[in-house]
C-alpha positions as CSV (number, residue, x, y, z in Angstrom):
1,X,4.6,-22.1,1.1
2,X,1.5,-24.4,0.5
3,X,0.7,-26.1,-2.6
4,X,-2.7,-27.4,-3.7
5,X,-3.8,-29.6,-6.7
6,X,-7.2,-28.8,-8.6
7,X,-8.2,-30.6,-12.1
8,X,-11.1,-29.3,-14.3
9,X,-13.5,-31.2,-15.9
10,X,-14.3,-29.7,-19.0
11,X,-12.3,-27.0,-21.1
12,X,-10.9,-27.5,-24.6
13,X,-8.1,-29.8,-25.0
14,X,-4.5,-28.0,-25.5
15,X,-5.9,-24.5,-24.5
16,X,-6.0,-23.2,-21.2
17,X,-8.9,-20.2,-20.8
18,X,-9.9,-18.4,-18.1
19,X,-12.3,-15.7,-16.6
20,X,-10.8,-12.4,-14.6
21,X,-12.9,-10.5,-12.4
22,X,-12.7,-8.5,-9.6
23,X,-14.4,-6.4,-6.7
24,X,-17.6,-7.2,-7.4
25,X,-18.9,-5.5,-4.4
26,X,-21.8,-7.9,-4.0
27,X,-24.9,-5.7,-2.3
28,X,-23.3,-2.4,-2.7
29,X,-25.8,0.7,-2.6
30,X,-25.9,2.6,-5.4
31,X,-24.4,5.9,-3.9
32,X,-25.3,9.7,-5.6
33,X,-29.2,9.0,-6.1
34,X,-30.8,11.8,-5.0
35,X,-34.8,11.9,-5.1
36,X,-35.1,7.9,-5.8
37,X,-38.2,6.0,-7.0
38,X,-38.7,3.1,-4.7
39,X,-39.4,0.8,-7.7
40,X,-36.1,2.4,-9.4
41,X,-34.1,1.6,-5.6
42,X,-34.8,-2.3,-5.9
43,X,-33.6,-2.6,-9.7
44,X,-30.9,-0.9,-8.7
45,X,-30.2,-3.4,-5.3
46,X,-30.3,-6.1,-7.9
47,X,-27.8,-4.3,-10.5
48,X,-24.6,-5.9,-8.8
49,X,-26.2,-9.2,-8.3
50,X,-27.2,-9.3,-12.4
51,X,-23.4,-8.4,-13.4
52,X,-22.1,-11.5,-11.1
53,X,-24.8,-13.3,-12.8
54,X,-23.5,-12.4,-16.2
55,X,-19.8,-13.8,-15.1
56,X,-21.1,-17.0,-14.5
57,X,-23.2,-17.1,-17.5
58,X,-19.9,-15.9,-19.5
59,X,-18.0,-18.9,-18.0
60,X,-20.2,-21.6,-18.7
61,X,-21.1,-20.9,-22.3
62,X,-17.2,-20.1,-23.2
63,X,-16.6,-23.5,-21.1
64,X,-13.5,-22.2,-19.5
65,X,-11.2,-24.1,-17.5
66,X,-11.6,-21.6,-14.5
67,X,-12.5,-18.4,-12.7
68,X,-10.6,-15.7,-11.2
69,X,-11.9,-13.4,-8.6
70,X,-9.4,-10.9,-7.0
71,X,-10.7,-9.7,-3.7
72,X,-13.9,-7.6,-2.6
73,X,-16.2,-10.0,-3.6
74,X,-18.5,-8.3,-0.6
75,X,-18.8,-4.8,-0.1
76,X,-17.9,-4.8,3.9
77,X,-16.1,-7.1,6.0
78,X,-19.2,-8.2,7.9
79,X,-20.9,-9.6,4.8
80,X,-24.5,-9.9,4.3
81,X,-26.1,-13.2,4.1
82,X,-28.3,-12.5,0.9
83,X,-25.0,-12.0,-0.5
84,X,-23.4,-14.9,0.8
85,X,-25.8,-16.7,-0.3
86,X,-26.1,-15.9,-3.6
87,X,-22.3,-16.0,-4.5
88,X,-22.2,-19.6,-3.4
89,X,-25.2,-20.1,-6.1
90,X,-23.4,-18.7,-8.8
91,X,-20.2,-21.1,-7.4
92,X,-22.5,-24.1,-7.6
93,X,-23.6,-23.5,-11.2
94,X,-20.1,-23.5,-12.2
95,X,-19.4,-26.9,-10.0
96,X,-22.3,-28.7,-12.1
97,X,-20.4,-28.3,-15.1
98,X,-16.6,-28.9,-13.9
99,X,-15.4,-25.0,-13.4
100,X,-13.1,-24.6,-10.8
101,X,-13.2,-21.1,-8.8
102,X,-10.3,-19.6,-7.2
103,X,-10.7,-16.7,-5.0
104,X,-8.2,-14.1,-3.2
105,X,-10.0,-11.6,-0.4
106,X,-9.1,-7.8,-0.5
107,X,-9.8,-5.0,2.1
108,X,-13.8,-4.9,1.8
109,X,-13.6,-8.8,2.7
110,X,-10.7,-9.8,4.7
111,X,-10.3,-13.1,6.4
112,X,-11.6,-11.8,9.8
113,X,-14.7,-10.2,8.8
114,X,-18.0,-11.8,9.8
115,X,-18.8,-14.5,7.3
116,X,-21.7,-17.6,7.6
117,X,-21.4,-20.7,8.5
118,X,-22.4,-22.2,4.6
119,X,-20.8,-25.2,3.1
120,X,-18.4,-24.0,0.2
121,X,-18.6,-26.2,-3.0
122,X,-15.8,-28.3,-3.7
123,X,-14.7,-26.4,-6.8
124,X,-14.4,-23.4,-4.8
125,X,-10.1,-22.4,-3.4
126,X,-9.9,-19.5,-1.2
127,X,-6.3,-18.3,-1.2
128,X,-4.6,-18.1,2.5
129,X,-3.8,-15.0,3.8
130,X,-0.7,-16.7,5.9
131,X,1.1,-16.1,3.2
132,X,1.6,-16.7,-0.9
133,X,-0.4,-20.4,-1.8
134,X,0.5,-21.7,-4.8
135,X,-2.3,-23.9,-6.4
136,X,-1.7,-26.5,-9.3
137,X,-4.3,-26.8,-11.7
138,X,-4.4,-29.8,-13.5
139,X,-6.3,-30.5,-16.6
140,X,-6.2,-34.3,-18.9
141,X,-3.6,-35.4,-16.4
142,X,-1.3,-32.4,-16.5
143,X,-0.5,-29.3,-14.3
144,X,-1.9,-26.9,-16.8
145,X,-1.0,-24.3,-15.0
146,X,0.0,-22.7,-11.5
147,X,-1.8,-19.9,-9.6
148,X,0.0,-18.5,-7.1
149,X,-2.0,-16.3,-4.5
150,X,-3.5,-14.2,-1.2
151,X,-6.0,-12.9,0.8
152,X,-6.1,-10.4,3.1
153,X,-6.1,-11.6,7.0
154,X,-7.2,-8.5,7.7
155,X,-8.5,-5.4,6.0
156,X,-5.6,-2.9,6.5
157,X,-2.6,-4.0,4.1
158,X,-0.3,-1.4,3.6
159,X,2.9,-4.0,3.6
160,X,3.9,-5.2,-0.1
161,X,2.6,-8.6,-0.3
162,X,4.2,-9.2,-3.4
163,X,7.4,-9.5,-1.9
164,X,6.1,-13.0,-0.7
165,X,5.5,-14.4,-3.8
166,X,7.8,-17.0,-4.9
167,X,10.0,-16.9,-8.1
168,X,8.4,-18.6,-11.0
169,X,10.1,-22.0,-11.3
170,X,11.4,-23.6,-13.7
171,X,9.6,-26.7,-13.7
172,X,6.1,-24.2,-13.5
173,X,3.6,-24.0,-16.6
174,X,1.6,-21.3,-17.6
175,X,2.1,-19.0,-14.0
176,X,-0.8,-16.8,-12.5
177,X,-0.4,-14.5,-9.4
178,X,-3.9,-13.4,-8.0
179,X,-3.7,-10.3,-5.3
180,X,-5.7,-7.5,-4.6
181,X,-3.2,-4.7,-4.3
182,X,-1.9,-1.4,-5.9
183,X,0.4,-1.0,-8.7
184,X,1.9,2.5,-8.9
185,X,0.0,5.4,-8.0
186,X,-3.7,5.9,-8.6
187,X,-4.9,8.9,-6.7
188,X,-8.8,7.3,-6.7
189,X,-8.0,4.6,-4.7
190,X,-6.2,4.1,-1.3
191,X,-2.7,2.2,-1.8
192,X,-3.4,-1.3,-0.3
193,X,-0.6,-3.5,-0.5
194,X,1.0,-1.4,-2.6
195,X,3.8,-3.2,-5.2
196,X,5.6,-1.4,-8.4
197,X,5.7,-3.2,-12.2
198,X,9.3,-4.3,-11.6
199,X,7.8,-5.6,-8.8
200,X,5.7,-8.2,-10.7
201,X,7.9,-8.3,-13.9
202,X,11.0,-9.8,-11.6
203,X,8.6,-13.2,-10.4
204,X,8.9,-14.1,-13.8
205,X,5.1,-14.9,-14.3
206,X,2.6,-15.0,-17.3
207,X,-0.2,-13.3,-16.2
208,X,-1.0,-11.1,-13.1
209,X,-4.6,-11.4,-12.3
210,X,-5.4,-8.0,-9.8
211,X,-8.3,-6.4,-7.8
212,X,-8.7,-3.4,-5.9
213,X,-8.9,-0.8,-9.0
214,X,-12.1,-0.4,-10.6
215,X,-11.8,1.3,-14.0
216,X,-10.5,-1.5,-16.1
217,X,-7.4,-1.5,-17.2
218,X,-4.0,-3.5,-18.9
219,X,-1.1,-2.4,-16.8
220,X,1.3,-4.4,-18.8
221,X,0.2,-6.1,-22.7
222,X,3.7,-8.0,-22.4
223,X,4.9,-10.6,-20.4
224,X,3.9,-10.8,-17.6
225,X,0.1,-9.3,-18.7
226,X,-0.9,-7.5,-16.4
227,X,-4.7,-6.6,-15.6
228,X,-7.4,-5.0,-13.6
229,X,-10.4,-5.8,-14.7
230,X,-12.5,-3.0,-12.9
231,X,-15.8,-4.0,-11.0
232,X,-18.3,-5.6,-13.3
233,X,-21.2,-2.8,-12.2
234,X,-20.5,0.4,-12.0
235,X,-22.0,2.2,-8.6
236,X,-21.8,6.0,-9.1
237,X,-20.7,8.5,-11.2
238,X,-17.3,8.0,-10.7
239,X,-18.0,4.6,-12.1
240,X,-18.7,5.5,-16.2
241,X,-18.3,3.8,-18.7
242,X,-18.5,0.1,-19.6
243,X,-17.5,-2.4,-16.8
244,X,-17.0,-6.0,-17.0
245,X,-14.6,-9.1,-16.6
246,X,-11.5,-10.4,-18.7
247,X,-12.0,-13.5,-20.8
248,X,-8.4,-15.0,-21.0
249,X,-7.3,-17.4,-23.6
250,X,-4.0,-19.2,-23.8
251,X,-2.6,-21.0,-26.8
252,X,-0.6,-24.6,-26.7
253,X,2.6,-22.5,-27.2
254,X,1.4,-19.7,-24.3
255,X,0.4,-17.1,-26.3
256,X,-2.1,-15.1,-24.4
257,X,-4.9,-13.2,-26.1
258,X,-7.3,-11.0,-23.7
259,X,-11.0,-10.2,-24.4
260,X,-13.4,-7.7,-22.4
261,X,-16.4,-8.9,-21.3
262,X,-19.2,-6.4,-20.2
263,X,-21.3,-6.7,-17.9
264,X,-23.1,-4.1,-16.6
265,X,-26.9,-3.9,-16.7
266,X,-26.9,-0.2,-15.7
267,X,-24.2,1.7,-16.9
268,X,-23.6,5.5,-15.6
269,X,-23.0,8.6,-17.5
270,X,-21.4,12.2,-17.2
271,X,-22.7,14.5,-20.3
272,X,-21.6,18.5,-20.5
273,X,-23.9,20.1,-22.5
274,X,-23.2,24.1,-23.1
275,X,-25.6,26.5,-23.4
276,X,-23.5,28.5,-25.8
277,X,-26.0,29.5,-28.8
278,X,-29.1,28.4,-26.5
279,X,-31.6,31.1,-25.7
280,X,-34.8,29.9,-25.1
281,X,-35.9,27.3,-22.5
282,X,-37.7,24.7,-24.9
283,X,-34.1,24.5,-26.7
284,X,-32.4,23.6,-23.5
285,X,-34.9,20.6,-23.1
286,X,-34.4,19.8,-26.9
287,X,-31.1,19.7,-26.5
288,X,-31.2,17.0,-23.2
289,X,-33.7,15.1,-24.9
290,X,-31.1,14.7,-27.7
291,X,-28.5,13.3,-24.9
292,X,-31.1,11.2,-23.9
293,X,-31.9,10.1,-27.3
294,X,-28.2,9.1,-28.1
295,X,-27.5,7.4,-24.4
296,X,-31.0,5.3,-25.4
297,X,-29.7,4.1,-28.7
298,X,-25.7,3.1,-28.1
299,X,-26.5,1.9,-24.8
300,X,-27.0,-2.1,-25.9
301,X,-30.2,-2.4,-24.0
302,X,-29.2,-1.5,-20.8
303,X,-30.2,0.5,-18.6
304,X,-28.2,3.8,-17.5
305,X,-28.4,6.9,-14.8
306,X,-27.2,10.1,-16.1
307,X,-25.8,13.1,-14.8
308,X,-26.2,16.5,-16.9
309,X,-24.1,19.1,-16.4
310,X,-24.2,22.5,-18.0
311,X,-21.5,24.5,-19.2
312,X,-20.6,27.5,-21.0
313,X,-22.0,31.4,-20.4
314,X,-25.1,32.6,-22.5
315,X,-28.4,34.2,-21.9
316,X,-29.9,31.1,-20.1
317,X,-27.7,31.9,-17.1
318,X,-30.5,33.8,-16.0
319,X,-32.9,31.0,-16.2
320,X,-31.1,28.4,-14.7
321,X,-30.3,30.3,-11.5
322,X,-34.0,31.1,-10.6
323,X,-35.1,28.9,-7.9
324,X,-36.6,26.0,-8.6
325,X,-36.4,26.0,-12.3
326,X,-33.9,22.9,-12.0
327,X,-36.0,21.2,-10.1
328,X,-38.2,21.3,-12.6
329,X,-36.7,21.0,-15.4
330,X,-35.5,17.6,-13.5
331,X,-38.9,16.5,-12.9
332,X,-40.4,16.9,-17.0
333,X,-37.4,14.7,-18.1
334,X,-37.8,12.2,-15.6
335,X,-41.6,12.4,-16.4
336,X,-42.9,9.5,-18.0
337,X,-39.9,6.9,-17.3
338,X,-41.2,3.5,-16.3
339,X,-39.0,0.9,-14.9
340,X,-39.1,-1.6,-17.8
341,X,-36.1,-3.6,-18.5
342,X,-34.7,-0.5,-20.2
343,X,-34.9,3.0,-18.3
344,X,-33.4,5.9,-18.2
345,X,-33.0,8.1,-14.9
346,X,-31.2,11.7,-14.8
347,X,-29.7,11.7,-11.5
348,X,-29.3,15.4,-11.4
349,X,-28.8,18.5,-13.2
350,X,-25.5,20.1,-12.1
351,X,-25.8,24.3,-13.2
352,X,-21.9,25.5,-13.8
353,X,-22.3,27.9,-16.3
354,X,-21.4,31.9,-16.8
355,X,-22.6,35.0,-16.6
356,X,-22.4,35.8,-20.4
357,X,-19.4,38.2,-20.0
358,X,-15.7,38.5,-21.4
359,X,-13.5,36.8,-18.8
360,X,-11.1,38.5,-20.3
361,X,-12.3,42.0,-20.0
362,X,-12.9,41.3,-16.0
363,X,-9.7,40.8,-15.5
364,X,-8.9,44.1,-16.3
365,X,-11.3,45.8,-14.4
366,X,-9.2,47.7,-11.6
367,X,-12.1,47.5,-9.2
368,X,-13.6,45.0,-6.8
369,X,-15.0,42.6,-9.2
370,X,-11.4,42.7,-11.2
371,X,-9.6,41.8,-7.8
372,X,-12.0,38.6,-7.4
373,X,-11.4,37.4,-11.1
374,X,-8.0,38.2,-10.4
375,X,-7.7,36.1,-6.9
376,X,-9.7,33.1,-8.6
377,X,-7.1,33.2,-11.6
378,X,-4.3,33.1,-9.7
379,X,-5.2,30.2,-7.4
380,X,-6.0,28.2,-10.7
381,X,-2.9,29.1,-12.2
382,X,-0.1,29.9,-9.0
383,X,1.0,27.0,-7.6
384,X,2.5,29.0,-4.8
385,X,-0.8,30.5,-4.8
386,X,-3.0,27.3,-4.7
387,X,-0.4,25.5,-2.3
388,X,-1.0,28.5,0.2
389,X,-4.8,27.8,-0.5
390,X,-5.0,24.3,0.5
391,X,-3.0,24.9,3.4
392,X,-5.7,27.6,4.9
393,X,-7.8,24.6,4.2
394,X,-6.0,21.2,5.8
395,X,-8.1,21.7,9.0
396,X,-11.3,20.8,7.2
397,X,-9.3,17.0,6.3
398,X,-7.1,16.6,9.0
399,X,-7.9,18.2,12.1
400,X,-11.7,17.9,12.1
401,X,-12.5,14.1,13.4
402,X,-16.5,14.7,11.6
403,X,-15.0,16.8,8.9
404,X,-12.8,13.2,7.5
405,X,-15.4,11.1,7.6
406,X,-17.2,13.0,5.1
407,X,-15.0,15.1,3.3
408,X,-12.5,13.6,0.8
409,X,-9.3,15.1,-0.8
410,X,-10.0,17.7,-3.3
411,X,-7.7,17.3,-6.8
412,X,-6.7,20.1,-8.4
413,X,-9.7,19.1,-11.2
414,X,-12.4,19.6,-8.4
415,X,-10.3,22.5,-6.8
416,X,-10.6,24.0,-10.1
417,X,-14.3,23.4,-10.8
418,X,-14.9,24.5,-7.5
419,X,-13.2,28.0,-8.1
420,X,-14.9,28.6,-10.8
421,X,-18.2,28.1,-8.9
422,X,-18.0,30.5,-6.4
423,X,-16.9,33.0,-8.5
424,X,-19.7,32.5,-10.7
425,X,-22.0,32.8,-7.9
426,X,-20.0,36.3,-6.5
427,X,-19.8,37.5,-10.4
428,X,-23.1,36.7,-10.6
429,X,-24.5,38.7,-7.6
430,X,-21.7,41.5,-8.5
431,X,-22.9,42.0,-11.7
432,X,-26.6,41.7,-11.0
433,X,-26.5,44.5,-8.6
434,X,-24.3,47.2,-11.2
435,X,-27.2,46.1,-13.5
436,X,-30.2,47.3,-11.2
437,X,-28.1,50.4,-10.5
438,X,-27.8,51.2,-14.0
């Protein structure tokens, strides 16, 4: 086990404070654009860049003691140099002012991935990834506190790294472990170097400082705190919602009080809008111009991508489902959107509404269109049903080598929504035809 000695520079006497962050997934693509403006695709190359930016800023005007950063700084293992680059600037900035940086590597930047040959300030520790480090931190001629840590060596972990770790001792201050890993379950990201609660809670430390899951979140508000502090820019619409960085500050006594920081500068939302009550197609648009409205006003400034989806059965069925007229519908909102500081860009309409029926009454039908409610409903609701389902469909995920790399697990959420979608699209063909014939 090594051990390291840092001191800081500035800070405020008989405090300790701190930054978290995590996966910042330096020069990641947004993903999910479809039909992008060139000038909207290089504000968006700079949108992870700007929340790394916003970190540093956050560190130097709070005048903490030091920064966290647990794993996937990059977004591959062979990093790219603008990237490199530009996270040793940010480093630099906080070395003028007497901020020391300690880092831990996760699976998008293990230790064996390509890196450049750049010089590293000197307030800079990168965590081993031979095994725990524990680093003293010394501040007014004091160890201030101890952050114990690792990086990946390489990118697949699936071995429980906290197992490593060392007790707390007794002798320790204020005790941080840094690791990217995965506590529990969490069915959106793979399980690297998976680790339970008790796992943590039995080291006896203060504060667990994680990476690897992106929605932020506090595991554990009791000793030890635990914390994911999600990626500070979201990427795609899986990413909604604010995102940002902890701001950690601990009293003489070692209370610890936590604060979150955002900072995204485009921030990505999900609306459902229904139809329901909606027959005409100029109140459709007034209706998305009103979501567009209220994303404008609460959004702080920043700029956000949107993804409409509508719901709910009604007389406008008709109208969505004739070719083209989502298209452009697309193109009049997006009409007129210039890439100021401030924009706002619909990344796509998604059409899931009804055929205005009764449900209800389908399902009672004893003919061919009852049979196909009736199939849908029960691979919603059977889980005999649905288990049988997914079986019929395992060779799309597991026997197809092509079929993996592009097609991800399917929740029962998704199976759901997806259910429902082809048997609007059946209904809808169904029900078109017994129209014409009557």
């Amino acid at each position: 086990m090594k051990k390291t000695n840092m001191s800081a520079d500035v800070g405020r006497a008989g405090t300790l404070s701190f930054v978290h962050a995590a996966d910042l997934h330096l020069d990641s693509p947004f993903t999910g654009i479809s039909g992008i403006d060139p000038e909207l695709g290089e504000r968006l190359a700079k949108a992870t860049f700007q929340a790394y930016e916003a970190i540093i800023d956050l560190c130097v005007d709070e005048e903490v003691d030091f920064l966290l950063i647990a794993g996937d700084v990059y977004d591959s293992a062979d990093k790219s140099l603008y990237a490199q680059v530009k996270f040793i600037e940010g480093l630099r900035r906080l070395e003028t002012v007497g901020i020391q940086v300690f880092i831990c590597h996760g699976n998008h930047d293990p230790l064996d991935g390509w890196s450049a040959s750049l010089t590293w300030p000197e307030n800079v520790h990168i965590m081993s990834g031979e095994g725990a480090e524990v680093v003293e931190f010394n501040k007014e001629g004091e160890t201030a506190a101890v952050i114990v840590g690792m990086s990946y060596p390489t990118q697949h972990i699936v071995k429980n790294l906290v197992k490593d770790f060392p007790r707390k001792e007794d002798n320790w201050p204020f005790t941080i472990g840094l690791l990217h890993c995965s506590v529990g379950s969490n069915p959106e990201h793979d399980p690297y170097a998976p680790c339970t609660l008790q796992d943590l809670r039995e080291l006896n430390y203060d504060y667990w400082a994680l990476g690897h899951i992106h929605t932020p979140s506090i595991v554990c508000k009791e000793a030890p705190v635990v914390i994911y502090p999600g990626n500070p820019q979201g990427r795609h619409p899986g990413e909604t919602g604010a995102r940002g960085c902890f701001f950690v500050d601990v009293s003489s006594g070692g209370d610890t009080s936590t604060r979150f920081i955002e900072t995204d500068s485009v921030r990505w939302h999900i609306r459902e809008i229904s139809i329901e009550g909606l027959e005409k197609e100029g109140e459709l648009i007034e209706s998305l111009q009103s979501q567009l409205d209220d994303i404008r006003e609460k959004s702080g400034g920043r700029s956000a991508i949107c993804r409409f989806i509508l719901k709910g059965r009604g007389p406008l069925h008709y109208i969505l489902r004739q070719e083209g007229f989502l298209e452009d519908l697309l193109r009049l909102l997006r009409e007129g959107e210039t890439w100021s500081k401030q924009f706002i860009w619909i990344e796509r309409i998604e059409n899931e509404t009804f055929f205005p029926v009764e449900r209800e009454l389908l399902l009672k039908r004893e003919d061919f269109v009852g049979d196909l409610v009736k199939i849908v409903e029960g691979l919603k609701t059977d889980e005999k049903a649905r288990n049988e389902f997914r079986e019929f469909l395992s060779p799309l995920f597991f026997s197809s080598r092509n079929g993996r790399k592009y097609i991800s697990r399917i929740d029962n959420e998704e199976m759901n929504s997806l259910l429902q979608r082809a048997e609007n699209i059946l209904l809808d063909a169904l029900l078109t035809e017994e129209d014409n014939e009557n």
